[in-house]
C-alpha positions in Angstrom: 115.0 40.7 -38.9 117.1 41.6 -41.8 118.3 45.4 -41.3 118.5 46.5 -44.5 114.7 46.7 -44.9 114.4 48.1 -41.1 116.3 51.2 -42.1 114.1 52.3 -45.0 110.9 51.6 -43.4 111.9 53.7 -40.4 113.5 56.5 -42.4 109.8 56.5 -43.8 108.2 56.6 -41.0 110.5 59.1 -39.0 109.8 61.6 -42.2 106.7 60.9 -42.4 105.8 61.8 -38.5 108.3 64.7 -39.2 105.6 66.0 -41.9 102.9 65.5 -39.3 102.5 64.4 -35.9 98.2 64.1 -36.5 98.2 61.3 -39.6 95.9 58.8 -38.2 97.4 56.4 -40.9 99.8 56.3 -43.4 100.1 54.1 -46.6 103.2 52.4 -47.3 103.5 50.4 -50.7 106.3 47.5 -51.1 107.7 46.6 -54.4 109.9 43.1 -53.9 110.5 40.2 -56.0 108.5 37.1 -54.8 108.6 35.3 -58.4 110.9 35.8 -61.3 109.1 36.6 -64.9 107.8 33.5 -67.4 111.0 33.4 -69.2 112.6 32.2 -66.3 109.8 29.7 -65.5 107.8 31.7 -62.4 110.7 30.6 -60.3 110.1 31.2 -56.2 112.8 34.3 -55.4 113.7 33.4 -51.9 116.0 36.6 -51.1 113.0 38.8 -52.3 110.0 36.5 -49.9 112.6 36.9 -46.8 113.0 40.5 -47.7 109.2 40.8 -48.3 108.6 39.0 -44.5 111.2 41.3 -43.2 109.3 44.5 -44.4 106.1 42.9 -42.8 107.8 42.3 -39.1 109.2 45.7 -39.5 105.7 47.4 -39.9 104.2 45.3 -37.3 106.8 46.2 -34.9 106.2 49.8 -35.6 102.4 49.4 -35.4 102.8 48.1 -32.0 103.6 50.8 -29.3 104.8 48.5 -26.5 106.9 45.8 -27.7 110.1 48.7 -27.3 111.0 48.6 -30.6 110.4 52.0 -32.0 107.7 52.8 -30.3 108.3 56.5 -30.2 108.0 56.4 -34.4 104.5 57.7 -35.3 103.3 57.2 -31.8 99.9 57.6 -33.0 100.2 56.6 -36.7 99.1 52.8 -38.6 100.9 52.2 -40.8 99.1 50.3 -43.5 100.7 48.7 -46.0 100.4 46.5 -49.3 102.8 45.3 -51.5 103.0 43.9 -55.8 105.9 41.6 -56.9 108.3 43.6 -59.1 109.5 40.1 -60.5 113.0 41.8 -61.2 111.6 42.6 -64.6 112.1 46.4 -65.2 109.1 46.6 -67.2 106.8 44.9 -64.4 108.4 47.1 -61.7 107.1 50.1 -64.2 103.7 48.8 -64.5 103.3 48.2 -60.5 104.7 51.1 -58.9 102.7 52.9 -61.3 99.2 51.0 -59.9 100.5 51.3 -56.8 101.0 55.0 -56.3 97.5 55.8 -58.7 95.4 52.6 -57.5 96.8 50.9 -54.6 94.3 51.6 -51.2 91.1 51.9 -53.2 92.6 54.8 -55.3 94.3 56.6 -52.8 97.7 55.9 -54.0 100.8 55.4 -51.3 102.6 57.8 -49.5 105.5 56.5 -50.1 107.2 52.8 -51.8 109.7 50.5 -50.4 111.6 48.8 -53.5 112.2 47.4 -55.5 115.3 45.2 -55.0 117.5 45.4 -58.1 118.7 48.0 -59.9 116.9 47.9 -63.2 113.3 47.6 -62.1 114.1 50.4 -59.3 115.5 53.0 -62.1 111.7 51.9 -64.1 109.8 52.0 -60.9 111.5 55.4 -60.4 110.4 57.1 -63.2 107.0 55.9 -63.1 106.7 57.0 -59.3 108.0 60.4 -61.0 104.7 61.2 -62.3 103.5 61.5 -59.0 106.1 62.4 -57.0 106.2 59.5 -54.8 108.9 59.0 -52.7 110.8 55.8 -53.4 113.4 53.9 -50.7 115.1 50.8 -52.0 117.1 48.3 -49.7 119.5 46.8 -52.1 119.6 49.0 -55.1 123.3 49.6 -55.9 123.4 50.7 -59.4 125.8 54.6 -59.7 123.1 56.1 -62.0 120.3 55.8 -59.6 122.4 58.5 -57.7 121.4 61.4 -61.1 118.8 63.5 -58.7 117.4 65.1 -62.1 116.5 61.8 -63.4 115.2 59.9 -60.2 113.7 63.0 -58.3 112.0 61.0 -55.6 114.6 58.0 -55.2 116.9 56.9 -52.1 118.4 54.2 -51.0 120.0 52.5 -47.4 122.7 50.8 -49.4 125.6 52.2 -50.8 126.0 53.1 -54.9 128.2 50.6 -57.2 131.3 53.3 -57.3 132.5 51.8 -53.8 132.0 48.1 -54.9 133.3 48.6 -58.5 136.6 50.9 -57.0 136.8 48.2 -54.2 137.3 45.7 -56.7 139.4 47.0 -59.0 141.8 47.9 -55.9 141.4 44.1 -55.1 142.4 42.8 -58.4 145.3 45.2 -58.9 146.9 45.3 -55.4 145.9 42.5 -53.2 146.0 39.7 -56.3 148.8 41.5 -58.4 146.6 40.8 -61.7 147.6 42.5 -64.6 145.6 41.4 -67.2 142.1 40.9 -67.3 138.8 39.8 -69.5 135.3 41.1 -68.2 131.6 39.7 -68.3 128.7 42.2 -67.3 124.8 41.9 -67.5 123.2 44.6 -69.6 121.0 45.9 -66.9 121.4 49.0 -65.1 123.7 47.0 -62.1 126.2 45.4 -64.1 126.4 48.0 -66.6 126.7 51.2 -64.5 129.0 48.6 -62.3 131.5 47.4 -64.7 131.8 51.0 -66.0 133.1 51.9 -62.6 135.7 48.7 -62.4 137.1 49.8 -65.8 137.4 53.3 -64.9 139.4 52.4 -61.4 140.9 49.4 -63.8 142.4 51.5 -66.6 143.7 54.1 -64.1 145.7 51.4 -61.8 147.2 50.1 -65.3 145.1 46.8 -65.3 145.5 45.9 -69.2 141.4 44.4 -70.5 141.8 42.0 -72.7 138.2 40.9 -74.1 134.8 42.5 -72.3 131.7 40.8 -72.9 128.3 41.3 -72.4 125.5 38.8 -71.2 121.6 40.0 -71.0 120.1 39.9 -67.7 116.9 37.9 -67.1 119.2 34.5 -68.3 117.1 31.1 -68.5 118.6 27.3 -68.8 118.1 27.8 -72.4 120.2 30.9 -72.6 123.1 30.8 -75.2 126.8 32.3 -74.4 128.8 30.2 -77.2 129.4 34.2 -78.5 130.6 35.0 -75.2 132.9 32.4 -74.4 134.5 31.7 -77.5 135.5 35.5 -77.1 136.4 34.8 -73.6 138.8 32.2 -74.6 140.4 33.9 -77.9 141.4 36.5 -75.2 143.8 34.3 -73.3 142.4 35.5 -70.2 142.9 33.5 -67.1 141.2 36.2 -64.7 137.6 37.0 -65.6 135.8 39.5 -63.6 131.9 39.4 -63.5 129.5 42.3 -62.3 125.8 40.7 -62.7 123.3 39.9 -60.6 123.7 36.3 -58.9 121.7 34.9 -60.4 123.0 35.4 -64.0 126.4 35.4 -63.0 125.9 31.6 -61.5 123.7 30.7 -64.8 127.2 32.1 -66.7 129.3 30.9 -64.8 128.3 27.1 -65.0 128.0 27.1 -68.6 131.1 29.2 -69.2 133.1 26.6 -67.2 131.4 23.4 -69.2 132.5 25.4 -72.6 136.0 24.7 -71.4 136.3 29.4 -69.7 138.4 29.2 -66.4 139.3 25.7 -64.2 142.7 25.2 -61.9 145.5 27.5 -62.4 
Protein backbone atom coordinates (compact mmCIF):
# COMPACT_ATOMS: atom_id res chain seq x y z
CA UNK A 1 0.00 0.00 0.00
CA UNK A 2 1.35 3.36 -0.73
CA UNK A 3 1.81 5.24 2.78
CA UNK A 4 1.24 8.51 1.94
CA UNK A 5 -2.54 7.94 1.59
CA UNK A 6 -2.43 5.46 4.84
CA UNK A 7 -1.43 8.40 6.99
CA UNK A 8 -4.28 10.83 6.11
CA UNK A 9 -6.95 8.36 6.16
CA UNK A 10 -5.92 7.18 9.64
CA UNK A 11 -5.34 10.73 10.95
CA UNK A 12 -9.07 10.94 9.89
CA UNK A 13 -10.16 8.27 11.42
CA UNK A 14 -8.12 8.54 14.79
CA UNK A 15 -9.85 12.26 15.01
CA UNK A 16 -12.78 11.25 14.07
CA UNK A 17 -13.16 8.28 16.91
CA UNK A 18 -11.43 11.05 19.07
CA UNK A 19 -14.84 13.24 18.47
CA UNK A 20 -16.89 10.14 19.25
CA UNK A 21 -16.43 6.72 20.18
CA UNK A 22 -20.63 5.94 19.36
CA UNK A 23 -20.52 6.96 15.25
CA UNK A 24 -21.96 3.95 13.81
CA UNK A 25 -20.52 5.32 10.39
CA UNK A 26 -18.59 7.87 9.16
CA UNK A 27 -18.39 9.42 5.60
CA UNK A 28 -15.22 9.94 4.06
CA UNK A 29 -15.06 11.76 0.52
CA UNK A 30 -11.78 11.19 -1.91
CA UNK A 31 -10.84 13.82 -4.37
CA UNK A 32 -7.88 12.13 -6.74
CA UNK A 33 -7.07 12.46 -10.33
CA UNK A 34 -8.18 9.42 -12.39
CA UNK A 35 -8.32 11.39 -15.83
CA UNK A 36 -6.72 14.64 -16.89
CA UNK A 37 -9.22 17.50 -18.40
CA UNK A 38 -10.20 17.56 -22.46
CA UNK A 39 -7.43 19.79 -23.28
CA UNK A 40 -5.21 17.21 -22.47
CA UNK A 41 -7.26 14.58 -24.35
CA UNK A 42 -9.07 12.54 -21.07
CA UNK A 43 -5.68 11.00 -20.62
CA UNK A 44 -5.60 7.86 -17.88
CA UNK A 45 -3.55 9.51 -14.64
CA UNK A 46 -1.88 6.41 -13.36
CA UNK A 47 -0.21 8.01 -10.13
CA UNK A 48 -3.72 9.34 -9.23
CA UNK A 49 -5.81 5.46 -10.08
CA UNK A 50 -2.84 3.83 -7.78
CA UNK A 51 -3.37 6.53 -5.22
CA UNK A 52 -7.14 6.20 -5.66
CA UNK A 53 -6.73 2.01 -5.07
CA UNK A 54 -4.48 2.82 -2.26
CA UNK A 55 -7.22 5.03 -0.39
CA UNK A 56 -9.68 1.98 -1.09
CA UNK A 57 -7.30 -0.86 0.63
CA UNK A 58 -6.69 1.63 3.31
CA UNK A 59 -10.45 1.93 4.15
CA UNK A 60 -10.99 -1.72 3.79
CA UNK A 61 -8.27 -2.46 6.04
CA UNK A 62 -9.74 -0.14 8.65
CA UNK A 63 -13.29 -1.54 8.05
CA UNK A 64 -12.04 -4.93 8.95
CA UNK A 65 -11.39 -5.45 12.74
CA UNK A 66 -9.32 -8.64 12.47
CA UNK A 67 -6.90 -8.50 9.74
CA UNK A 68 -4.40 -6.49 12.62
CA UNK A 69 -4.07 -3.65 10.79
CA UNK A 70 -5.51 -0.90 12.82
CA UNK A 71 -8.02 -2.47 14.19
CA UNK A 72 -8.22 -0.50 17.35
CA UNK A 73 -9.21 2.80 14.90
CA UNK A 74 -12.99 3.27 15.15
CA UNK A 75 -13.41 -0.17 16.62
CA UNK A 76 -17.01 0.16 16.04
CA UNK A 77 -17.18 2.70 13.11
CA UNK A 78 -17.75 1.99 8.86
CA UNK A 79 -16.22 3.91 7.29
CA UNK A 80 -18.06 4.69 4.07
CA UNK A 81 -16.59 6.27 1.52
CA UNK A 82 -16.99 7.75 -2.18
CA UNK A 83 -14.83 9.57 -4.20
CA UNK A 84 -15.05 12.32 -7.71
CA UNK A 85 -11.99 12.77 -10.04
CA UNK A 86 -10.42 16.23 -9.42
CA UNK A 87 -8.85 15.81 -13.03
CA UNK A 88 -5.96 18.18 -11.74
CA UNK A 89 -7.98 21.03 -13.05
CA UNK A 90 -8.44 23.60 -10.23
CA UNK A 91 -11.70 24.52 -11.37
CA UNK A 92 -13.08 20.81 -11.38
CA UNK A 93 -11.52 20.20 -7.95
CA UNK A 94 -13.85 23.40 -6.98
CA UNK A 95 -16.85 22.12 -8.48
CA UNK A 96 -16.45 18.48 -6.76
CA UNK A 97 -15.46 18.99 -3.41
CA UNK A 98 -18.19 21.39 -3.35
CA UNK A 99 -20.88 18.42 -4.44
CA UNK A 100 -19.23 16.35 -2.34
CA UNK A 101 -19.40 18.07 1.00
CA UNK A 102 -23.32 19.44 0.01
CA UNK A 103 -24.47 16.26 -2.14
CA UNK A 104 -22.32 13.39 -1.73
CA UNK A 105 -24.26 10.38 0.52
CA UNK A 106 -27.80 11.32 -0.59
CA UNK A 107 -27.26 14.91 0.74
CA UNK A 108 -25.60 14.27 3.72
CA UNK A 109 -22.32 15.79 2.76
CA UNK A 110 -18.77 14.10 4.08
CA UNK A 111 -17.28 14.35 7.23
CA UNK A 112 -14.34 14.92 6.06
CA UNK A 113 -12.18 14.79 2.18
CA UNK A 114 -9.04 13.07 1.25
CA UNK A 115 -7.41 15.28 -1.73
CA UNK A 116 -6.84 16.23 -3.95
CA UNK A 117 -3.33 15.52 -5.26
CA UNK A 118 -1.77 18.71 -6.63
CA UNK A 119 -1.53 21.82 -5.36
CA UNK A 120 -3.82 24.03 -7.42
CA UNK A 121 -6.97 22.09 -7.35
CA UNK A 122 -6.33 21.44 -3.50
CA UNK A 123 -5.96 25.43 -2.77
CA UNK A 124 -9.78 25.45 -5.05
CA UNK A 125 -11.12 22.44 -3.36
CA UNK A 126 -10.09 24.26 -0.19
CA UNK A 127 -11.92 27.17 -0.36
CA UNK A 128 -14.96 25.50 -1.58
CA UNK A 129 -14.88 23.00 1.44
CA UNK A 130 -14.53 26.43 3.40
CA UNK A 131 -18.12 27.09 3.10
CA UNK A 132 -18.79 24.26 5.01
CA UNK A 133 -16.18 23.74 7.13
CA UNK A 134 -15.09 20.49 5.97
CA UNK A 135 -11.99 19.22 6.91
CA UNK A 136 -9.66 18.57 4.09
CA UNK A 137 -6.22 16.07 4.17
CA UNK A 138 -4.18 16.00 1.08
CA UNK A 139 -1.40 13.26 0.40
CA UNK A 140 0.82 15.13 -1.98
CA UNK A 141 -0.02 18.66 -1.82
CA UNK A 142 3.23 20.63 -1.49
CA UNK A 143 2.53 24.02 -2.45
CA UNK A 144 4.02 27.00 0.74
CA UNK A 145 0.68 28.89 0.51
CA UNK A 146 -1.59 26.11 1.35
CA UNK A 147 0.23 26.49 4.85
CA UNK A 148 -1.93 30.52 5.19
CA UNK A 149 -4.43 28.94 8.12
CA UNK A 150 -6.65 32.19 7.44
CA UNK A 151 -7.10 31.35 3.90
CA UNK A 152 -7.37 27.38 4.05
CA UNK A 153 -9.16 27.14 7.50
CA UNK A 154 -9.94 23.44 7.23
CA UNK A 155 -6.76 22.18 5.12
CA UNK A 156 -3.73 19.72 6.22
CA UNK A 157 -1.55 17.76 4.63
CA UNK A 158 0.98 14.40 5.36
CA UNK A 159 3.54 15.83 3.12
CA UNK A 160 5.77 18.41 3.71
CA UNK A 161 5.31 22.29 2.21
CA UNK A 162 7.60 23.43 -0.95
CA UNK A 163 10.02 25.74 1.48
CA UNK A 164 12.05 22.45 2.29
CA UNK A 165 12.14 21.29 -1.46
CA UNK A 166 12.65 24.80 -2.94
CA UNK A 167 15.65 25.62 0.07
CA UNK A 168 16.80 22.00 -0.59
CA UNK A 169 17.46 22.80 -4.01
CA UNK A 170 18.82 25.94 -4.09
CA UNK A 171 21.50 24.49 -1.42
CA UNK A 172 22.01 21.78 -4.11
CA UNK A 173 22.62 23.99 -6.90
CA UNK A 174 24.86 26.47 -4.99
CA UNK A 175 26.96 24.07 -2.82
CA UNK A 176 26.99 20.49 -4.04
CA UNK A 177 27.11 21.60 -8.04
CA UNK A 178 29.08 25.01 -7.52
CA UNK A 179 26.52 26.75 -10.10
CA UNK A 180 26.71 30.27 -10.23
CA UNK A 181 24.51 31.24 -12.75
CA UNK A 182 21.29 30.13 -13.50
CA UNK A 183 17.87 30.56 -15.91
CA UNK A 184 14.55 29.31 -14.39
CA UNK A 185 11.22 27.70 -15.87
CA UNK A 186 8.10 27.44 -13.50
CA UNK A 187 4.40 26.36 -14.18
CA UNK A 188 1.88 29.06 -13.21
CA UNK A 189 0.01 27.05 -10.89
CA UNK A 190 0.05 27.30 -7.22
CA UNK A 191 3.16 24.42 -7.04
CA UNK A 192 5.53 25.81 -9.25
CA UNK A 193 4.80 29.25 -8.52
CA UNK A 194 4.70 29.33 -4.69
CA UNK A 195 7.93 26.74 -5.35
CA UNK A 196 10.12 28.69 -7.54
CA UNK A 197 9.42 31.72 -5.29
CA UNK A 198 11.13 29.82 -2.51
CA UNK A 199 14.26 28.60 -4.80
CA UNK A 200 14.84 32.36 -5.73
CA UNK A 201 14.54 33.46 -2.24
CA UNK A 202 17.25 30.69 -0.95
CA UNK A 203 18.94 31.43 -4.60
CA UNK A 204 19.49 35.25 -4.34
CA UNK A 205 20.56 34.81 -0.68
CA UNK A 206 23.49 32.16 -1.45
CA UNK A 207 24.64 34.62 -4.36
CA UNK A 208 23.26 32.43 -7.29
CA UNK A 209 23.11 35.20 -10.17
CA UNK A 210 19.33 34.38 -12.45
CA UNK A 211 19.83 35.06 -15.65
CA UNK A 212 16.30 34.63 -17.60
CA UNK A 213 13.01 33.21 -15.56
CA UNK A 214 10.30 32.06 -17.53
CA UNK A 215 7.01 30.97 -17.11
CA UNK A 216 5.00 27.92 -18.73
CA UNK A 217 1.07 27.48 -17.96
CA UNK A 218 0.15 24.34 -16.28
CA UNK A 219 -2.30 21.91 -17.90
CA UNK A 220 0.41 21.76 -21.21
CA UNK A 221 -0.94 19.58 -24.30
CA UNK A 222 1.20 18.26 -27.47
CA UNK A 223 -0.05 21.32 -29.13
CA UNK A 224 1.30 23.60 -26.44
CA UNK A 225 3.70 26.40 -27.79
CA UNK A 226 7.14 27.49 -25.76
CA UNK A 227 8.99 29.18 -28.91
CA UNK A 228 8.47 32.51 -26.29
CA UNK A 229 10.04 30.53 -23.65
CA UNK A 230 12.99 29.11 -25.22
CA UNK A 231 14.14 31.70 -27.36
CA UNK A 232 14.37 33.62 -23.96
CA UNK A 233 15.98 30.70 -22.50
CA UNK A 234 18.68 30.71 -25.04
CA UNK A 235 19.30 34.68 -25.29
CA UNK A 236 20.19 34.12 -21.60
CA UNK A 237 23.27 32.06 -22.14
CA UNK A 238 22.19 29.81 -19.55
CA UNK A 239 23.62 26.38 -19.48
CA UNK A 240 21.81 25.38 -16.03
CA UNK A 241 18.06 25.63 -16.16
CA UNK A 242 16.06 24.86 -13.09
CA UNK A 243 12.41 23.65 -13.39
CA UNK A 244 9.65 23.61 -10.52
CA UNK A 245 6.38 22.13 -12.38
CA UNK A 246 4.47 19.34 -12.08
CA UNK A 247 5.93 16.19 -14.06
CA UNK A 248 4.04 16.12 -16.26
CA UNK A 249 4.55 19.72 -17.78
CA UNK A 250 8.05 19.80 -16.95
CA UNK A 251 8.52 16.48 -19.25
CA UNK A 252 6.09 18.10 -22.06
CA UNK A 253 8.89 21.24 -21.66
CA UNK A 254 11.48 19.60 -21.39
CA UNK A 255 11.18 17.54 -24.69
CA UNK A 256 10.28 20.44 -26.74
CA UNK A 257 12.79 22.79 -25.17
CA UNK A 258 15.54 20.34 -26.00
CA UNK A 259 14.29 19.87 -29.89
CA UNK A 260 14.36 23.91 -30.00
CA UNK A 261 18.05 23.44 -29.62
CA UNK A 262 17.69 24.64 -24.86
CA UNK A 263 20.31 22.43 -22.94
CA UNK A 264 22.29 19.05 -24.57
CA UNK A 265 25.97 17.78 -23.42
CA UNK A 266 28.17 20.11 -21.59
Amino acid sequence: MQQPLVVPLLLLSAGLAGASSALSSVRLCGLFPRFRTAAQDFKADDSGTRRFAAFVQAIREVNNKTDGIADHLLPTTEVLFTQRDSRRDGATAFFEARELATSAFKGQGCDAIVGAASSGPSALAALALKESSTPQVSYSSTSAGLSDGSTYPYFARTVPSDDFQATGLADLVHSLFGYKRIATVASTDAYGASGMLAFKRRASALGIVTLASVSITGGANDESDFSEQTEALRASGATVIVIFAGGYDASLFIEKAYDAGVGGPG
